[in-house]
C-alpha positions, -999 to +999 in steps of 0.1 A: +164-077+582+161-081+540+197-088+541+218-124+543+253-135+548+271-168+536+302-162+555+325-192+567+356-186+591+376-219+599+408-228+614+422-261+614+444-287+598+451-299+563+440-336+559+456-341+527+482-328+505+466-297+481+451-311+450+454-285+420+440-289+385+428-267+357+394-263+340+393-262+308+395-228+301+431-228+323+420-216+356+437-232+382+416-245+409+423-266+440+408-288+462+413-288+502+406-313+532+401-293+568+401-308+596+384-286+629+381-301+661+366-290+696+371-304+728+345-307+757+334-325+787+301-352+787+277-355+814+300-377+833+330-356+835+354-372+807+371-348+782+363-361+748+371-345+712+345-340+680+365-335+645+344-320+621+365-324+582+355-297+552+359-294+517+375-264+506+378-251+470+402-224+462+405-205+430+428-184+402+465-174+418+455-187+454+447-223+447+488-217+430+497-203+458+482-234+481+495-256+462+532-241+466+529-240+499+504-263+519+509-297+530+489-325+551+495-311+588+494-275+575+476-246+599+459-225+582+431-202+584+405-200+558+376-174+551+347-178+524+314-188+515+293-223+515+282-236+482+263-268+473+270-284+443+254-314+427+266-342+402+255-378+393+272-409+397+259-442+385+223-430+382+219-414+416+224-374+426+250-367+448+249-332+468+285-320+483+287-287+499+325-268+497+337-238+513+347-214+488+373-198+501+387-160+494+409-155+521+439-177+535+465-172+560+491-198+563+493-202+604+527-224+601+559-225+583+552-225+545+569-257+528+584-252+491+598-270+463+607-239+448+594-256+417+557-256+422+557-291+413+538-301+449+561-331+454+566-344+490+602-340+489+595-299+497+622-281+517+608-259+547+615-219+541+634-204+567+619-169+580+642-157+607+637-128+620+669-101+629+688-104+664+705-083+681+722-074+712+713-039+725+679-023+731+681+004+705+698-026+682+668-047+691+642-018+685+657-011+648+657-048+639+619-053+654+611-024+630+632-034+601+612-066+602+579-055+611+585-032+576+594-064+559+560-081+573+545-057+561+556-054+525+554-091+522+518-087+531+508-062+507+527-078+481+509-109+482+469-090+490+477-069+458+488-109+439+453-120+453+431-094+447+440-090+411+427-123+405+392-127+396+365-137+425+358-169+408+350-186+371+319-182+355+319-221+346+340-241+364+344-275+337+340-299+362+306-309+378+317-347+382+346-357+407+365-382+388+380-396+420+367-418+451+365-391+474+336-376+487+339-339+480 
């Protein structure tokens, strides 16, 4: 086969709260912390539990959008591609590979501020779907908000896929934090 494929699908947990910033020609990237985990059985029967953690980057309107809405303890579910970068700190080459994400799905609740500001004091959105009392009440209502899902969903594929993939130059090579992605 000539072909290849850099594809990586991962569900898990945020480790950290979304870190965004801006290069310096204004595009709005952020920084991720997932946490997967599996669970199996050793040789002598006990149960034990492997975490693997991965750095995410996330680009353009969607890092915005993860940074409106993600917190430390968020589920989500993440599609993209491995990259490995390299930078140099105090003399020696680092090499970090990131997941470069282009497709999220927040698994949870989203949290807001409403502001976009990212602070911890975020108020959970309330999605509450339509009840009702009969069965041909209860099938209009499952429709109604099936519709709504539905709109919502195209609204915010046609908000992501008018941004651009990714930057040509990103403006940062060097971390200028302690942590290791």
């Amino acid at each position: 086969m000539a072909r290849s494929i850099n594809k990586v699908i991962l569900v898990g947990y945020l480790g950290i709260d979304p870190g965004l910033r801006y290069t310096p020609a204004g595009t709005p990237v952020c920084k991720l912390r997932l946490a997967t985990s599996e669970r199996f059985t050793d040789a002598e029967g006990n149960l034990l539990e492997r975490t693997e953690w991965h750095n995410l980057v996330v680009w353009n309107r969607l890092a915005e959008v993860a940074n409106q809405y993600l917190r430390k303890g968020s589920k989500i579910y993440v599609e993209g591609k491995l990259r490995t970068r390299s930078y140099e700190k105090d003399g020696q080459a680092h090499y970090v590979t990131e997941v470069y994400v282009s497709d999220l799905v927040m698994l949870d609740r989203p949290v807001s501020t409403g502001d976009g500001s990212g602070s911890a004091a975020a108020e959970q959105v309330e999605v509450k779907p339509a009840r009702a009392t009969t069965k041909a009440a209860s099938g209009k209502a499952q429709t109604a908000t099936a519709e709504k899902t539905r709109q919502v969903r195209r609204k915010l594929k046609e908000q992501f896929d008018a941004a651009p993939e990714e930057p040509e130059e990103y403006g940062f090579l060097e971390p200028d934090d302690d942590l290791p992605f």
